[in-house]
One Martini backbone bead per residue (centre of mass of N, CA, C, O) as a GRO file, in nm:
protein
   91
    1UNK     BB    1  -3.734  14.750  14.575
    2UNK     BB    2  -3.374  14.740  14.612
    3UNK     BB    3  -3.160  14.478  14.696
    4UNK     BB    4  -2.892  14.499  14.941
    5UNK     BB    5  -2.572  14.378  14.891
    6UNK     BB    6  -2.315  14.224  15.099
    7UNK     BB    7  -1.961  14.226  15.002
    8UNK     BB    8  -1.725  14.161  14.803
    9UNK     BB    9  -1.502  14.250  14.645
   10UNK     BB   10  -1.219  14.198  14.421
   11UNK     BB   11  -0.995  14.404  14.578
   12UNK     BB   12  -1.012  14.238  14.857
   13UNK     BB   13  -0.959  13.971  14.757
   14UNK     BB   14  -0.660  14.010  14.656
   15UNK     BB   15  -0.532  14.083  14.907
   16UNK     BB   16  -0.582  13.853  15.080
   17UNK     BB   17  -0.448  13.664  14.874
   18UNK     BB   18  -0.153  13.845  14.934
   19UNK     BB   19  -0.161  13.783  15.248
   20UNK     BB   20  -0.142  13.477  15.273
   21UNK     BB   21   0.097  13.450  15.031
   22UNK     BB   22   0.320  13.591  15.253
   23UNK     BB   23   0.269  13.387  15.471
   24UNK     BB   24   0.365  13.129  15.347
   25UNK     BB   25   0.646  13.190  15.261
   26UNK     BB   26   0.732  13.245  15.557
   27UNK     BB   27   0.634  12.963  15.680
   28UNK     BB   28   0.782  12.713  15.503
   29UNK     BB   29   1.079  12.749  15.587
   30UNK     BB   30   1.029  12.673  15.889
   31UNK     BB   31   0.915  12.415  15.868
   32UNK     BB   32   1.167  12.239  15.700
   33UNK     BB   33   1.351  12.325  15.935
   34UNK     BB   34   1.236  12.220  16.160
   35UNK     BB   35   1.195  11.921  16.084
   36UNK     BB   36   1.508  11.872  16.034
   37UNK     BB   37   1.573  11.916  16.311
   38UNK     BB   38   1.416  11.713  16.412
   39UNK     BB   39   1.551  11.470  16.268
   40UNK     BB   40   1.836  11.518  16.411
   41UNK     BB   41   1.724  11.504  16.722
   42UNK     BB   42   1.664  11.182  16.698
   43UNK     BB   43   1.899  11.056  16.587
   44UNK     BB   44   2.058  11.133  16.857
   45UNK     BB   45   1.893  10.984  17.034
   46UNK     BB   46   1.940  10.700  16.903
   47UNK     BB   47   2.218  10.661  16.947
   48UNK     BB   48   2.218  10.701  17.284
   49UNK     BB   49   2.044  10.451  17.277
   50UNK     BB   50   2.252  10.242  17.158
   51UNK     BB   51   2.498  10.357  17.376
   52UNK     BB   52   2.371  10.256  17.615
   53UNK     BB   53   2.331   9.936  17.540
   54UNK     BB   54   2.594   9.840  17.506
   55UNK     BB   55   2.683   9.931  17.823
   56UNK     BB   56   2.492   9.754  17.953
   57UNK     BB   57   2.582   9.484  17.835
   58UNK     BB   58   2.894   9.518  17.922
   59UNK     BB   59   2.856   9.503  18.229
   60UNK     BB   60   2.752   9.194  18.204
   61UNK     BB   61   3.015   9.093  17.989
   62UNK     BB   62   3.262   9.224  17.905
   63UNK     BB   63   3.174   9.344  17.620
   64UNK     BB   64   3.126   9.511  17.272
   65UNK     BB   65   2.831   9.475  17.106
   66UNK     BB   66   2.638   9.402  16.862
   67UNK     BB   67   2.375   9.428  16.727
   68UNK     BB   68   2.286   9.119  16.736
   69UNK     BB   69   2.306   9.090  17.018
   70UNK     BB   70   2.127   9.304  17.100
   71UNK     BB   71   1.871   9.210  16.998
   72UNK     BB   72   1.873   8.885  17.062
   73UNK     BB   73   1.851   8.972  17.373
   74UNK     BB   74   1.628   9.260  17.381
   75UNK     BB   75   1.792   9.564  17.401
   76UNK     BB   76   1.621   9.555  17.093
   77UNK     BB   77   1.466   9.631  16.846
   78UNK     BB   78   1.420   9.551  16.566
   79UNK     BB   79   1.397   9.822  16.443
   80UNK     BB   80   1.576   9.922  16.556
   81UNK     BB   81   1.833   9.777  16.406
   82UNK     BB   82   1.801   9.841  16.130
   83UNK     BB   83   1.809  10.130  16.184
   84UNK     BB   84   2.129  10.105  16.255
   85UNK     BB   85   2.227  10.012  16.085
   86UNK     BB   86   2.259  10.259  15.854
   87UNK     BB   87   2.411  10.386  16.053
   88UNK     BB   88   2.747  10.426  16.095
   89UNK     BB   89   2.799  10.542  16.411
   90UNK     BB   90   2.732  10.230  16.529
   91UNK     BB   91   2.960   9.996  16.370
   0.00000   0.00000   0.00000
């Protein structure tokens, strides 16, 4: 008696990774956008959220304080503070 195998041919295995690599060709430039967009929409927070404490500072002291300012105070932490140099637009 002749035991019958069953399984995927060749042609079978070739087609599924045909269609799983034109699935990856498509979702991986989505990943890269969204990934973007999210560290775009990241910074922007981090932004506001440190011209609110400048804000909150101000109406305190009634002057526009440096980053040195709001860390020493504790309105930031040191990786804020750090974080901060960085960026142009908060200089």
């Amino acid at each position: 008696m002749k035991k019958i195998h069953k399984a995927f041919t060749l042609i079978e295995m070739v087609i599924v990774l045909f269609i799983i690599s034109l699935l990856l060709l498509i979702m991986i430039p989505n990943l890269v956008a969204q990934k973007n967009h999210a560290e775009d929409r990241s910074q922007e927070a981090f932004i506001t959220t440190i011209k609110t404490q400048k804000e909150l500072y101000s109406d305190n002291e009634g002057k526009i304080p440096s980053l040195g300012e709001l860390e020493k105070e504790k309105y930031i932490t040191q990786k804020q503070y750090e974080k901060a140099q960085k960026i142009d637009e908060l200089k």
